[in-house]
N, C-alpha and C positions, 0 to 999 in steps of 0.2 A: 942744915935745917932738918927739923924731922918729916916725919913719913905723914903725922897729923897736919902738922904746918903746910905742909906743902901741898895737902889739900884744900885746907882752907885759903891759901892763895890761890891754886886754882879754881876754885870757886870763885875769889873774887873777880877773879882775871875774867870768868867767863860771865857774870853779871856787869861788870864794867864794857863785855863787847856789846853785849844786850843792849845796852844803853848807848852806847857810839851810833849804833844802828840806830835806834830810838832818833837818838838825835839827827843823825843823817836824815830821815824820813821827815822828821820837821821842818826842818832847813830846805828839803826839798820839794816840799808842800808851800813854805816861804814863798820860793822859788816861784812855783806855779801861778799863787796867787798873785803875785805881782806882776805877770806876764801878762795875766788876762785880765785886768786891769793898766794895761798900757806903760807897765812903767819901763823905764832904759835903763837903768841903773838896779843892781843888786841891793835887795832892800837890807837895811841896817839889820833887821832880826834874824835876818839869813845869816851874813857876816857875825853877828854872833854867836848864832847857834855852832858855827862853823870854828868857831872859839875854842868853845865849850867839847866841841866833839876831836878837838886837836888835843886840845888838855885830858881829855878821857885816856885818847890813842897814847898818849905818853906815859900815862900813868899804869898801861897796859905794859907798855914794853918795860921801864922799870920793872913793875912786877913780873917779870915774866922773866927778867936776869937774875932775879934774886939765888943766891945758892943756896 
């Protein structure tokens, strides 16, 4: 890969953790507000956000093997 390329992956790579994050803080905000409203169960838009920020994490680590 060249020397341009492999900045602009890492660019991506570091805009795709921004967002993992991102996500993480949602999902953990999910978290909270379902707490203090009483609920037992992990609410469904946790579990997805929690999805979505697996699918980020993966799409991090491909890019990130790339030669």
């Amino acid at each position: 890969m060249h020397a341009s390329q492999d900045e602009s992956i890492l660019d991506i790579v570091s805009r795709l953790e921004a967002i993992s994050e991102e996500i993480a803080d949602k999902a953990l905000d999910a978290l909270k507000s379902a707490h203090r409203e009483g609920a037992v169960k992990r609410p469904e838009t946790e579990r997805q956000l929690t999805a979505a920020r697996r699918a980020v994490e993966k799409a991090i680590g491909v890019l990130s093997r790339l030669d």
